[in-house]
C-alpha positions in Angstrom: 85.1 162.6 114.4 88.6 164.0 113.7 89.9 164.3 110.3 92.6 162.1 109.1 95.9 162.8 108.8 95.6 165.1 105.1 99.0 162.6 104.4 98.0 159.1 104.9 96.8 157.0 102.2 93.6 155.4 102.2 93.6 151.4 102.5 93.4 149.7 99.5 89.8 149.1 97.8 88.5 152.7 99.7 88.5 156.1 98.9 89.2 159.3 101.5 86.4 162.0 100.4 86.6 165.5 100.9 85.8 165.7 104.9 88.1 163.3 105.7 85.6 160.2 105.4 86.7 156.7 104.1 84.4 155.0 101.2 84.5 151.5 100.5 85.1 150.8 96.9 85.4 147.9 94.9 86.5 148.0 91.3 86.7 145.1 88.8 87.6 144.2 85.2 86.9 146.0 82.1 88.8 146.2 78.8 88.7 148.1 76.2 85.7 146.5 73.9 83.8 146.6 77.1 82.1 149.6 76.5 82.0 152.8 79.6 82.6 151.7 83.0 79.3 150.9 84.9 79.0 152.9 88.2 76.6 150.8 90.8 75.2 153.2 93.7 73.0 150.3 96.2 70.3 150.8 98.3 69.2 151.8 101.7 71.5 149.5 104.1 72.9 147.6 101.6 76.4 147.6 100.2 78.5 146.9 97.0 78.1 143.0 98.0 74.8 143.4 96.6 75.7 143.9 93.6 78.3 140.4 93.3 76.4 138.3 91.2 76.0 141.1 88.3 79.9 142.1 88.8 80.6 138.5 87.9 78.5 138.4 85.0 79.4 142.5 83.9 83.5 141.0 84.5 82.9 137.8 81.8 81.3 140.6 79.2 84.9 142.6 80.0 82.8 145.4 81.2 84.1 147.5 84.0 82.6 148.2 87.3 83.0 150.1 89.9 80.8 149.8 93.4 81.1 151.7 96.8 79.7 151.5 99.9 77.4 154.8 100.8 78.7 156.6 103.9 77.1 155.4 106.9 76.6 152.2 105.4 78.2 148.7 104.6 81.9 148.7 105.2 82.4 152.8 104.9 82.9 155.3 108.3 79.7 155.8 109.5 80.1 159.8 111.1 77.6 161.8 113.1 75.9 163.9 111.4 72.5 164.1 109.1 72.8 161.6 106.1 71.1 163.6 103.4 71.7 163.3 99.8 73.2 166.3 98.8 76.2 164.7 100.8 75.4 161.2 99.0 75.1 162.8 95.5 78.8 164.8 95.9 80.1 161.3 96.9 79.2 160.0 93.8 80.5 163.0 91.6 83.8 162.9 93.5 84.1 158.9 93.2 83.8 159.8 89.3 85.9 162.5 89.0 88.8 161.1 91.2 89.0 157.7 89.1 88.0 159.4 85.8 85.4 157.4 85.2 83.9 159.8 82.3 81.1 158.4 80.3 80.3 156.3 83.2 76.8 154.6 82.8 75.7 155.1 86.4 73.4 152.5 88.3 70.8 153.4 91.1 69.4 150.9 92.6 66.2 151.5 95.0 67.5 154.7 97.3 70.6 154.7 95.0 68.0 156.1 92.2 67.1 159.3 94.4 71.3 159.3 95.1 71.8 159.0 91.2 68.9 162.0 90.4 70.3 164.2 92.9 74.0 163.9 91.6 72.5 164.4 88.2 70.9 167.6 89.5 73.9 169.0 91.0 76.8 168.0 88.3 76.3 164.7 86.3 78.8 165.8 83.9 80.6 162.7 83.7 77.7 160.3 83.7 77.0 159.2 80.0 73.6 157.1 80.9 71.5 156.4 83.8 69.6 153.4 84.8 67.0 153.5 88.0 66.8 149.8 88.8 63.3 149.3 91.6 63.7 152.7 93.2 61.4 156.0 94.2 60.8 159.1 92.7 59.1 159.9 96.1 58.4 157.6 99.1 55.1 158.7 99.4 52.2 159.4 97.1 50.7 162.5 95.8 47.5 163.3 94.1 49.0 163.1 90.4 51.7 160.4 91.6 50.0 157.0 93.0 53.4 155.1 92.1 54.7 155.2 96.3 53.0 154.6 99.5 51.0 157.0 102.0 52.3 158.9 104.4 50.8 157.1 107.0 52.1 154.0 105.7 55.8 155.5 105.7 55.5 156.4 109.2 54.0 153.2 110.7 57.0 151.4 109.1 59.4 153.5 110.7 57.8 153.3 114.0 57.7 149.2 113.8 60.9 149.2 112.4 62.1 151.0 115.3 60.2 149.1 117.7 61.3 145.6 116.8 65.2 146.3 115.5 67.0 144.3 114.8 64.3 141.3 113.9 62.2 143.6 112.3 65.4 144.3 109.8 65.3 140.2 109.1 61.3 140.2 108.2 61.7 143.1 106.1 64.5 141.5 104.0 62.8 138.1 104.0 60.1 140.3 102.4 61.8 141.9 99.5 63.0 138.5 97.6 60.7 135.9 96.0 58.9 133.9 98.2 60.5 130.2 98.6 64.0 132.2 98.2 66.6 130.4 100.0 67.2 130.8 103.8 70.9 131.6 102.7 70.1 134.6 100.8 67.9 136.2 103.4 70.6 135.7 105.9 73.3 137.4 103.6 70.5 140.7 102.7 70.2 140.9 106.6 73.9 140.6 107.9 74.6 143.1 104.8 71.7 145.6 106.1 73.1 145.4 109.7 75.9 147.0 108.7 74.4 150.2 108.6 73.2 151.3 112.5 70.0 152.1 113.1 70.0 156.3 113.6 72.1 156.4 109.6 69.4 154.1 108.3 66.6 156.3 110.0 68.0 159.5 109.0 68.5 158.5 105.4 64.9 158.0 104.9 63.7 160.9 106.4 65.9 163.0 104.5 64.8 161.0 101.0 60.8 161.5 102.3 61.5 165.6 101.7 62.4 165.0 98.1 60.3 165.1 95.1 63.1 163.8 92.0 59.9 164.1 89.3 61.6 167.2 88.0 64.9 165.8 87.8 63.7 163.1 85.4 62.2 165.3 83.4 65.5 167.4 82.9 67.6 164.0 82.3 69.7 164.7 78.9 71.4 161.2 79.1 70.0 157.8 78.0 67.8 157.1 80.8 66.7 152.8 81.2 63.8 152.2 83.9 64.3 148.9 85.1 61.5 147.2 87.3 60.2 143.8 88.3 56.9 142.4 88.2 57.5 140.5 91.7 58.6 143.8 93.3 56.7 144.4 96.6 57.8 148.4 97.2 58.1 150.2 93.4 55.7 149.0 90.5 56.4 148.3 87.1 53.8 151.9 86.0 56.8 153.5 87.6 59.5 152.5 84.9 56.8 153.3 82.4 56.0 157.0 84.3 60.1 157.3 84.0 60.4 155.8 80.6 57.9 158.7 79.1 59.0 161.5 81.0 62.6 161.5 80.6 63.4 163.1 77.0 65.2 159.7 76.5 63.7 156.9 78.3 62.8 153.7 77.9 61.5 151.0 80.1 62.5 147.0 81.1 61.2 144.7 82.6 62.2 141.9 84.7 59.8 138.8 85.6 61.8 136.8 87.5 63.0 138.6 90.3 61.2 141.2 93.2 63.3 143.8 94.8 66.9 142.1 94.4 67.4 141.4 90.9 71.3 142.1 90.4 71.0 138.9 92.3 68.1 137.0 91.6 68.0 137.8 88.0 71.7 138.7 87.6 72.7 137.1 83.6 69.6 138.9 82.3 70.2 142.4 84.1 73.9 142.1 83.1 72.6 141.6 79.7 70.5 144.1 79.4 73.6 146.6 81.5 75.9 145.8 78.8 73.3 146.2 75.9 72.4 149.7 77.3 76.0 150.7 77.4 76.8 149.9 74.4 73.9 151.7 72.2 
């Protein structure tokens, strides 16, 4: 993929990064009794329409936020290339640096938490708190870490992901919301997650299976809030607790009303707690 021309503006609501590629960004309200601007960094094949419902709810508390597509995903370029997170995590530290967005309280939600770890490994100067909303610390267990799946469980997902795209895409959204969730909102996850083609969405993963962010909680300086649901099918609830008491300033929510999507399903009460957490 060429580079653009180094003159022409990016459209409005994106952002040109260093190589040349285009981000989709959306930013939204804020003034100034509403606290730091909240940063929200989405999941594998999702997009900043995830995170609608909580905007809306973050907007009426006259909090700022600011969401963006990942490369390779939602309405961002989607280049060749190996989508590791290295590349992720200096998107994120350019986004903040570019729209001086110092202080930032800084949301990873499911693979956006191992996006959000790395960046805070690599720079995380301007990020004031973190919150790691139903997300790994590794995809797959180890002998002193049961909170993640086998490696044999990893790979037959892959393979019948793989195998049965795109309506294997479709069950594995209908999966990660409560059961009797509307038709509607299955539809929306799964147009969302097509977005994203299927080699970015298979490299991501792989590249996020070779990382370990254990250590990078531990050396977290910031405010760090676990947030988990009890009716989430991938990440348990142990695992905000394991984050809460190894970061040297964690602490741990929970959410009871939602399973994998709760800036959605559960969006006033994680807007509430968001704002709470930003303004301590």
């Amino acid at each position: 993929m060429s580079a653009p021309d180094p003159i022409a503006p990016a459209p409005v609501g994106s952002q040109r990064m260093r190589d040349g590629v285009r981000l989709r960004v959306s930013e939204r309200g804020g003034d100034a009794a509403g606290g730091p601007p909240v940063v929200l960094v989405h999941g594998w094949k999702g997009s900043h329409r995830l995170w609608d419902r909580t905007v809306v709810e973050l907007e009426a508390r006259g909090v700022r936020t600011v969401a963006f597509d990942l490369r390779g995903m939602g309405e961002s370029d989607k280049p060749d290339g190996v989508y590791d997170f290295d590349t992720f995590a200096d998107d994120l530290g350019e986004l903040l640096a570019t729209r001086d967005l110092d202080g930032a309280t800084v949301v990873g939600w499911s693979m956006g938490c191992t996006v959000v770890l790395r960046h805070m490994q690599r720079d995380g100067s301007r990020v004031g708190r973190v919150v790691l909303l139903n997300g790994p610390l590794r995809l797959t267990r180890a002998p002193d870490f049961p909170h993640a799946m086998s490696d044999e469980q990893l790979d037959g997902y892959l393979a019948e992901m793989t195998a049965g795209w795109p309506a294997s895409e479709r069950a594995f959204q209908a999966e990660s919301v409560l059961p009797g969730s509307d038709p509607a909102v299955v539809d929306w996850l799964y147009g969302i997650a097509l977005q994203t083609p299927l080699p970015v969405a298979l490299s991501a993963v792989r590249e996020q299976a070779k990382l370990d962010m254990r250590e990078a909680v531990r050396g977290l300086r910031v405010p760090v809030l676990a947030a988990y649901a009890t009716g989430d099918p991938y990440y348990p609830t142990s695992l905000g607790d394991w984050i809460a008491e190894a970061a040297p300033r964690g602490r741990a929510v929970v959410f009871e009303h939602s399973a994998h999507g709760t800036p959605f399903e559960e969006a006033p009460a994680f807007a509430d707690a968001l704002a709470a957490f930003g303004a301590e």
